[in-house]
N, C-alpha and C positions, 0 to 999 in steps of 0.2 A: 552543542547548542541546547538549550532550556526551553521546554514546552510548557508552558504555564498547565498545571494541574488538571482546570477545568476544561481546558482542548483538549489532553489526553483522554480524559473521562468521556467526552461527546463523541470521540475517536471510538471507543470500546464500545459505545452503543450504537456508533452509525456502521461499523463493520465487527462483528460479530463472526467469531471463527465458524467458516464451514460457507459463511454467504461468498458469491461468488462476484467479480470483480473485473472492470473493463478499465486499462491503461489510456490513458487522454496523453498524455504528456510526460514525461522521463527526462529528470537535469543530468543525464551521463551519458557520455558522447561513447565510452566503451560498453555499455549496457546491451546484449542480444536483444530487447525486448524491443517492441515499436507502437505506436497506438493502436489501437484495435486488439490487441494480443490481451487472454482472459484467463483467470485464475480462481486459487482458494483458499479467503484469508484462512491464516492460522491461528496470530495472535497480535495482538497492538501492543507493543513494549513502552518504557516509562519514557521514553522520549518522544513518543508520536509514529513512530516507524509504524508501519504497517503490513506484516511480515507474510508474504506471498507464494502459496507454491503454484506456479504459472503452469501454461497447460503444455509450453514449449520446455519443460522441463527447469527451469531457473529457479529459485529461492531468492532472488533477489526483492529487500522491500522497497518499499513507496516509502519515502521520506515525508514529514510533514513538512509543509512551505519549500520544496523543489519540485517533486512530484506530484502527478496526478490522475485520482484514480475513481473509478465512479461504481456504484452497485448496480450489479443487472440482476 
């Protein structure tokens, strides 16, 4: 799927690797993670992903437009 340039770009400045990170919502029904569970982004890739190392041990990211994920 295509993230139009300037989402990915407000992506990199609204999570910035090392800020930390509370899960709302997760479109994968096989995913260990649940709402509430908090992490540390690492980095936003050219798609919008939002790449996660969670505090439950996972690397799973937050996708753009399935997931969702808020800054604490």
């Amino acid at each position: 799927t295509f993230t139009p340039r300037e989402i990915v770009e407000r992506l990199r400045l609204q999570y910035l690797a090392g800020c930390r990170v509370e899960l709302l919502s997760m479109d994968d029904p096989y995913a260990r993670l649940r709402p509430g569970d908090q992490g540390t982004v690492v980095a936003v890739d050219d798609i919008g992903t939002v790449h996660i190392n969670w505090d439950n041990g996972s690397g799973l990211g937050a996708a753009y437009g399935a997931d969702v994920i808020r800054r604490i």
